[in-house]
C-alpha positions in Angstrom: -58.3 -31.8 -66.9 -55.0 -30.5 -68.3 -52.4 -28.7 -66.2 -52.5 -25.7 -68.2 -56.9 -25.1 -67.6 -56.0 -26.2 -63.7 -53.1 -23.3 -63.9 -56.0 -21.1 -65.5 -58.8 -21.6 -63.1 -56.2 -21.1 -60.0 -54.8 -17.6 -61.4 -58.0 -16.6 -62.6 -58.7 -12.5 -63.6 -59.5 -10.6 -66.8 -59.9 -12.8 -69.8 -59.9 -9.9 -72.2 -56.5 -8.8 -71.4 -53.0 -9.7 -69.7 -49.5 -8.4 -68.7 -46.2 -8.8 -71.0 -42.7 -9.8 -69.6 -41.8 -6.3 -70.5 -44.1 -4.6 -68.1 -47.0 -3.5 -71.1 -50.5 -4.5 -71.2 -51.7 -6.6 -74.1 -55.1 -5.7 -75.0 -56.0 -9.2 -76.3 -57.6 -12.0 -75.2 -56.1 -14.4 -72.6 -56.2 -17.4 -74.5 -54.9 -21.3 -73.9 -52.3 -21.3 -75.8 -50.8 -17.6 -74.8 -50.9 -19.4 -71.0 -49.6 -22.4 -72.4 -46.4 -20.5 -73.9 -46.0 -18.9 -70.6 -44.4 -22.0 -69.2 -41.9 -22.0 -72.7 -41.1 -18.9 -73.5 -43.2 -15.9 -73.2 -44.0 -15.2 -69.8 -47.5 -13.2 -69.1 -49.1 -11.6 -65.9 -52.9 -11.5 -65.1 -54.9 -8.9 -63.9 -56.6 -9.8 -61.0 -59.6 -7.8 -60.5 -63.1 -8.9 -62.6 -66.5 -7.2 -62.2 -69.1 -8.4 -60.8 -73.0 -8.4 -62.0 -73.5 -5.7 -58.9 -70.8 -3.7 -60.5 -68.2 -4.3 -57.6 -64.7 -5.4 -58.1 -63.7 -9.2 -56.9 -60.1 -11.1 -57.0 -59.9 -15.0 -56.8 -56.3 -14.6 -55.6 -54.4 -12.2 -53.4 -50.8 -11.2 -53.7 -48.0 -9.9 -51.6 -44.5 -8.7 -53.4 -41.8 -8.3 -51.4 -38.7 -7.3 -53.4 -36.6 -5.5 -50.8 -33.2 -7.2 -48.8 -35.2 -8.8 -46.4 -38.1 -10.1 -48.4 -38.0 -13.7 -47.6 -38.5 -12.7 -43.7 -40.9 -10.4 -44.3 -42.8 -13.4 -47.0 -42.5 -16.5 -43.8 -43.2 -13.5 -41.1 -46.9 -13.2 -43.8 -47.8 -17.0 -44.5 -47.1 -17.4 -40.6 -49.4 -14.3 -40.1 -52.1 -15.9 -42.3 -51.7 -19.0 -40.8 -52.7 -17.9 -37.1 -55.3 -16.7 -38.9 -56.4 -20.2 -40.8 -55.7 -19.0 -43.9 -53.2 -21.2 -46.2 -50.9 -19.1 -48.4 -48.0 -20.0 -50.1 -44.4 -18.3 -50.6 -42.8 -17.8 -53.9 -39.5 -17.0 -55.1 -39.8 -14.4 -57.6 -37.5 -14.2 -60.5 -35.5 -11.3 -59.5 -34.2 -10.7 -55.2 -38.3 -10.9 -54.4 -40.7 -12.9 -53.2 -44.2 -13.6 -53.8 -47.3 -15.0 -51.1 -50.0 -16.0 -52.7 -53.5 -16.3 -51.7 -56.6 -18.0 -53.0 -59.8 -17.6 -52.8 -62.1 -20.5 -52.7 -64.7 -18.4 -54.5 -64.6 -15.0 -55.7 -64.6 -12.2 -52.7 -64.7 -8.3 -53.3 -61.1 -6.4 -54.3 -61.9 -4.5 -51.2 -62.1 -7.5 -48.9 -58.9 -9.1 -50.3 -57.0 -5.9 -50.1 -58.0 -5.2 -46.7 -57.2 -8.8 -45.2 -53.5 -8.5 -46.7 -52.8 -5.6 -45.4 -54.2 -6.2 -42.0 -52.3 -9.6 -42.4 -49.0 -7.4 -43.2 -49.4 -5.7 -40.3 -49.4 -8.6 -38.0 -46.8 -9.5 -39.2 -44.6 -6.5 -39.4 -44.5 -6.6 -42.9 -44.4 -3.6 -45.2 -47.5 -2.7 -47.2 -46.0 -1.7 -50.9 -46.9 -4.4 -53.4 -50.6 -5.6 -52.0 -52.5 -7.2 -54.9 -54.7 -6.1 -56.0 -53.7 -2.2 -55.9 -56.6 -1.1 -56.3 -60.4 -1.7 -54.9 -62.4 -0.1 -57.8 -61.3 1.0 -61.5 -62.6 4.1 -63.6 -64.1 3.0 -67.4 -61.3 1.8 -69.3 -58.6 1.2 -66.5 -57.4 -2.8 -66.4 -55.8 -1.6 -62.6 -51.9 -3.8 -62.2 -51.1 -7.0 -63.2 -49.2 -9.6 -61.0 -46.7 -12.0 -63.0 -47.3 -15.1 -62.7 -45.0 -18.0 -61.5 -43.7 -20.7 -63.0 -42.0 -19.4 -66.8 -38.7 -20.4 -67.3 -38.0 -21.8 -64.2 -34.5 -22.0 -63.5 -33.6 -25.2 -61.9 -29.9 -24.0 -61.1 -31.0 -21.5 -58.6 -35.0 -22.4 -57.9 -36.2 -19.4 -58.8 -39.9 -19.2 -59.6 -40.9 -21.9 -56.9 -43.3 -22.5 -54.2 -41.9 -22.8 -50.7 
């Protein structure tokens, strides 16, 4: 299986639509190749949250943001949170003064549940609540709720930005 499908099933979400670089919703589907240019030139962000056949909302991932000065103590403080907790995250360096920790799922689990584990997680760990993805727990007809970017484009090997830690 080629990195890019591996990439694909890890950062799973909505397949009808994605996030731009530039902060906009595309309204097009999430193909290969737009994933595959992700890594070259045109970075893209996924929506997390899919629905389910009972009409509920479910994430395969989970994402913290922490973008503020003490972001990477507030990121280790998380994964060490998760950790006493047996679950495995991992920390990212975001492209800008952030950080990301990422979760997976090993199967689809409701928005609700995700949410609700981060921010209890955040708590333990003293960690503020702002940027726990997803954002939202249900969405109204029409509404794709946020998009998380995801890591990896143009990653900068002068300052490792865009890594796992």
């Amino acid at each position: 299986m080629n990195q890019v499908v591996r990439f694909a099933e890890l950062f799973r979400g909505r397949g009808d639509v994605y996030g731009s670089n530039e902060g906009g919703c595309v309204k097009q589907p999430l193909t290969p190749n737009i994933l595959e240019q992700h890594f070259i030139d045109q970075p893209i962000g996924v929506y997390p949250m899919m629905r389910g056949g009972d009409d509920q909302y479910y994430v395969a991932w989970g994402c913290v943001d922490f973008d503020t000065a003490d972001a990477e103590q507030h990121a280790f403080a998380l994964r060490s949170a998760l950790a006493e907790a047996g679950v495995t995250s991992w920390v990212e360096r975001s492209r800008s003064k952030g950080y990301h920790v990422w979760v997976f799922a090993l199967s689809p689990v409701s928005a609700e549940t995700m949410r609700h584990a981060l921010i209890v997680a955040c708590n333990v760990a003293e960690a503020p609540t702002t940027e726990v993805n997803p954002k939202q727990t249900t969405l109204k007809r029409g509404q794709y709720g946020n998009y998380v970017r995801l890591p990896y484009a143009y990653v900068d090997t002068d300052t490792d930005r865009q890594r796992i830690l």
